[in-house]
N, C-alpha and C positions, 0 to 999 in steps of 0.2 A: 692676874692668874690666867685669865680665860686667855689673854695675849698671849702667853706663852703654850698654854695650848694650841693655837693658832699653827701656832710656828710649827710645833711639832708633825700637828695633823699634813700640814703642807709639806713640811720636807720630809714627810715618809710616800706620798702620793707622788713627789715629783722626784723619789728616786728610783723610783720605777718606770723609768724612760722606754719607751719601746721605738725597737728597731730603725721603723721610717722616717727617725730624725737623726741616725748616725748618719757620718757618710759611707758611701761603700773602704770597703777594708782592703787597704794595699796590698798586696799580694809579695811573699819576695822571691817568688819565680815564676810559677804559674797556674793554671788553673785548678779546679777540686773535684774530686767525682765524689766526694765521701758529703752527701745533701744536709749534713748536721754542723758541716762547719762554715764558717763567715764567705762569703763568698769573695775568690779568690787569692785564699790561702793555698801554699803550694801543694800539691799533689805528686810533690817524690813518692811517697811511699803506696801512692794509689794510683801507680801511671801505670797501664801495661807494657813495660819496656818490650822489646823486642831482642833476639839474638844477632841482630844483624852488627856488625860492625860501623861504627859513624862512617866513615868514608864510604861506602853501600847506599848509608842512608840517604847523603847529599848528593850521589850521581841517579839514587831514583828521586830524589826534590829536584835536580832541574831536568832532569827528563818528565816531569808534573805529577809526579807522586804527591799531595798534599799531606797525607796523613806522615809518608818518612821524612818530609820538612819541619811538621808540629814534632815529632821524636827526636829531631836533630835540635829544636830550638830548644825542648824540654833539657836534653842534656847540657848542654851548653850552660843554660842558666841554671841547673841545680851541679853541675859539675860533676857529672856520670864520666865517669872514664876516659873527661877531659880537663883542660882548665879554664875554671868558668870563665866564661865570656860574653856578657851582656850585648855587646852592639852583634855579635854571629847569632844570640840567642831573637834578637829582633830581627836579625837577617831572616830569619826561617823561618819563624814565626809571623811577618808578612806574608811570604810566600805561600804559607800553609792558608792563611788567614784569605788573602786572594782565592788561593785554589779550594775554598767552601770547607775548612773543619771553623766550626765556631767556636770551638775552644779558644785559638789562638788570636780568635778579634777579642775575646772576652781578656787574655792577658795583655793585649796590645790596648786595651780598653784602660785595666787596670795601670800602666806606665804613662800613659796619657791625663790620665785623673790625677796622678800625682805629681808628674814630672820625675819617673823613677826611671832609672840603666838607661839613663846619658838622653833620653827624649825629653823634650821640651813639654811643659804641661799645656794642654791642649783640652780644656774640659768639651768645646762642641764637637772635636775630634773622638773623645771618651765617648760621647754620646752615639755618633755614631757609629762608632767599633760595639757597643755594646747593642744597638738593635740589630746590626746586621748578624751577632749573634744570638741575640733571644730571634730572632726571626728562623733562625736556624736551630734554634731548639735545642739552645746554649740558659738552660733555666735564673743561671746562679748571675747571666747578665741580666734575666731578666729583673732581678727583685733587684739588683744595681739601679736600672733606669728606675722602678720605682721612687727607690729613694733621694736620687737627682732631681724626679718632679717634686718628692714632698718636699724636700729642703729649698727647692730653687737654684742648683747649682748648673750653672750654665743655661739652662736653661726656664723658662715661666714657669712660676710656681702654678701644678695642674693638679688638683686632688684626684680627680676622677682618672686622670691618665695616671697616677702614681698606683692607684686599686687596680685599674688593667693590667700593670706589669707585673705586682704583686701576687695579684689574682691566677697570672699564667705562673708564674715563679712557685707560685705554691701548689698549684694542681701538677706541676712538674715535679713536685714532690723536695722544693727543696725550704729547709723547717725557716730559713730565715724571711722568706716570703711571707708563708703564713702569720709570722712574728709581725713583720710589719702590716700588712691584712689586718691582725688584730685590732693592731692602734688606729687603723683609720675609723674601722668601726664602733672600738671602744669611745671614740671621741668623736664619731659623725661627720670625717671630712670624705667627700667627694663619694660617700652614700649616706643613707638614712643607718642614723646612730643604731645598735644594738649589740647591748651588751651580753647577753647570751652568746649570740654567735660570735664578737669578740671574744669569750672568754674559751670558747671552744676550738677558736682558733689558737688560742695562745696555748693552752694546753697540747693541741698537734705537734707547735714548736719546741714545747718545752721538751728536754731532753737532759736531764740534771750529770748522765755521765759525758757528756759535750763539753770541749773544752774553748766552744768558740763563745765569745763572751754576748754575742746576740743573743746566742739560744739561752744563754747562761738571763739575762736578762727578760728574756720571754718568761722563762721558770720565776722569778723573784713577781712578774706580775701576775701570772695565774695566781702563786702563794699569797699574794697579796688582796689577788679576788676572792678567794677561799677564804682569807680571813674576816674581808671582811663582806662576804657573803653580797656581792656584785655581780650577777650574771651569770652565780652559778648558786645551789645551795652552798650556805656559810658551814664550813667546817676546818676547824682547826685543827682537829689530827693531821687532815690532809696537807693542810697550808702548811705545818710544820716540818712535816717530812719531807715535801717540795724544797722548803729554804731553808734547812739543813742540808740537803746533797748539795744544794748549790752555792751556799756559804763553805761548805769544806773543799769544794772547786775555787776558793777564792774569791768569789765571788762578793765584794762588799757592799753592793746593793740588799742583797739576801741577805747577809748577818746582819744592817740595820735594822730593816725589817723585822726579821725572829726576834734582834735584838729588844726589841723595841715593843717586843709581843711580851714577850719572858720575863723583861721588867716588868711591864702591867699585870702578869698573873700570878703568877706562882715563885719564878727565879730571877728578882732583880740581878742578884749578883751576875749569874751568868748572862743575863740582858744586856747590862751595865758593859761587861768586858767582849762580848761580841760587836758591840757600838763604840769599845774604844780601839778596838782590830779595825776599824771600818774607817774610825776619824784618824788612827795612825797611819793610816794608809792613803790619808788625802781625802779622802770622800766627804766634800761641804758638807753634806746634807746628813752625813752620819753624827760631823759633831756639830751642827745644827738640831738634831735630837737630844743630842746627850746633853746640850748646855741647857735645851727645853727642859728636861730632866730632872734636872738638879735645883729647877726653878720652882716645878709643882708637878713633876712627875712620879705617879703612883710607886709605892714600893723604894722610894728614895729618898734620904733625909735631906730636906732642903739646904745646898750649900751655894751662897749668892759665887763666892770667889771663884767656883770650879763651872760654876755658867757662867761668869763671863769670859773664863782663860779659854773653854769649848766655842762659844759665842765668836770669842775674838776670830780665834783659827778660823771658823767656818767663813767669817768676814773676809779675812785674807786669801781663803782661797774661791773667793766674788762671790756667798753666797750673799747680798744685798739684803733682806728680811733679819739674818744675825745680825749684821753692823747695825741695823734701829735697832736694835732687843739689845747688843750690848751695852750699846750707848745710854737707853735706857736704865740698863741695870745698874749702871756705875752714879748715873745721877741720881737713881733714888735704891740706892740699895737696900730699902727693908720692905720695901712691896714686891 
């Protein structure tokens, strides 16, 4: 029994991933002035277009207008009043990017990291497009290089350099920074652990009507600290109402979570089908709960066949701790 508790208790803690272990977020044009969303998701709808006509804009980019270069590249790549075109959208966007707007090293950053609109992937090329825009006071690069050093991607895994970029990313006011800020702190890498100011951080980030899935993520771990009273006072009204906006944002981290509260108190039913939105949805770790669940989890009748069929799933999709628990179950199915 206690095993399967195990299991549970872990796979609710570890679906609450914070930020500094995603990788930065592909962009599919270019940069964001809107500080609640992923950093470099596109900013069509938050770009100050101009009245100028594209052909205007390209005889002041090579007469060294920089900012009507980044305008010319923006169009191009979101298809403003032309037909989109990737390689002209990088044309400008150099140009811009050389002639000092940080934006456009931050989306030359972002097609580099990926290998996206026809460039070659180039992660210590990403690297350096993205300092030479946080240096420029381009935020949303900044909290990008953080999470390059926490992951190790291209370049030495640096904790301490990872909270630097974080650090500037978030006092630049943008929420994903803060988000990853949190997690270094919550877990002590490259400062002295503390969970208050992690939890205060994550809260900063959280923002439940966001539909960027970081911030969306930051919110499932404050509600997760509130619940279980880590760094902040414990309180449940609040954690609830946290991971409810954010579970009806889709968010299936959050409905495990509530899910997996509401079993244990009061509403398994509605627990039970929040957790089964979460594992229909692919989320290991949702039905790595639910198959916990059905083994010795409060508020539910013990059914061995529907934890191993939840067990199995979560195995298949790598959660490694289901495949022992199913295996388990199947050989000795009345413990």
């Amino acid at each position: 029994m206690c095993k399967f508790f195990r299991i549970l208790t872990s796979a609710l803690f570890a679906v609450t991933a914070f930020s500094v272990c995603a990788a930065p977020s592909a962009p599919p044009d270019a940069g964001n002035t809107d500080k609640n969303a992923n950093a470099g998701a596109s900013r069509a709808s938050g770009y100050p277009f101009s009245d100028k006509k594209l052909e205007q804009l390209e005889k002041e980019c090579d007469a060294g207008e920089a900012t009507s270069c980044e305008e010319a590249g923006v169009r191009y790549a979101q298809a403003r009043g032309v037909t989109r075109d990737a390689s002209m959208a990088q044309k400008f966007h150099e140009k811009a990017c050389d002639g000092g707007v940080p934006a456009s090293c931050t989306y030359l950053g972002f097609l580099r990291f990926y290998g996206k609109g026809g460039m070659k992937q180039d992660i210590r090329e990403a690297e350096r497009l993205y300092r030479k825009a946080c240096d420029g006071g381009e935020f949303h690069a900044c909290s990008n290089l953080g999470k390059m050093y926490g992951r190790a991607e291209g370049v030495e895994r640096d904790f301490s350099k990872a909270r630097e970029f974080l650090e500037k990313s978030c006092n630049g006011g943008v929420s994903v920074g803060c988000a990853g800020l949190g997690d270094l702190y919550f877990r002590g890498l490259g400062v002295e652990q503390d969970q208050s100011k992690a939890a205060a951080l994550l809260e900063k980030a959280c923002d439940p009507e966001s539909r960027a899935m970081d911030i969306q993520n930051a919110c499932t771990s404050i509600g997760m600290l509130y619940m279980q009273g880590i760094g902040v006072e414990k309180n449940d009204a609040k954690a609830v109402g946290i991971l409810e906006k954010s579970c009806d944002r889709s968010n299936l981290k959050a409905c495990t979570v509530l899910g997996a509260h509401l079993a244990t108190v009061n509403e398994p039913a509605k627990g039970i089908g929040l957790m089964k939105k979460a594992c229909d949805g692919s989320l290991a770790e949702a039905c790595s709960v639910l198959g916990a669940f059905y083994v010795d989890g409060p508020g539910v009748e013990r059914n061995t066949d529907k934890a191993v069929e939840y067990l199995t799933k979560a195995c298949a999709l790598k959660h490694s701790p289901s495949c022992e628990a199913a295996a388990y179950l199947k050989e000795n199915p009345g413990k």
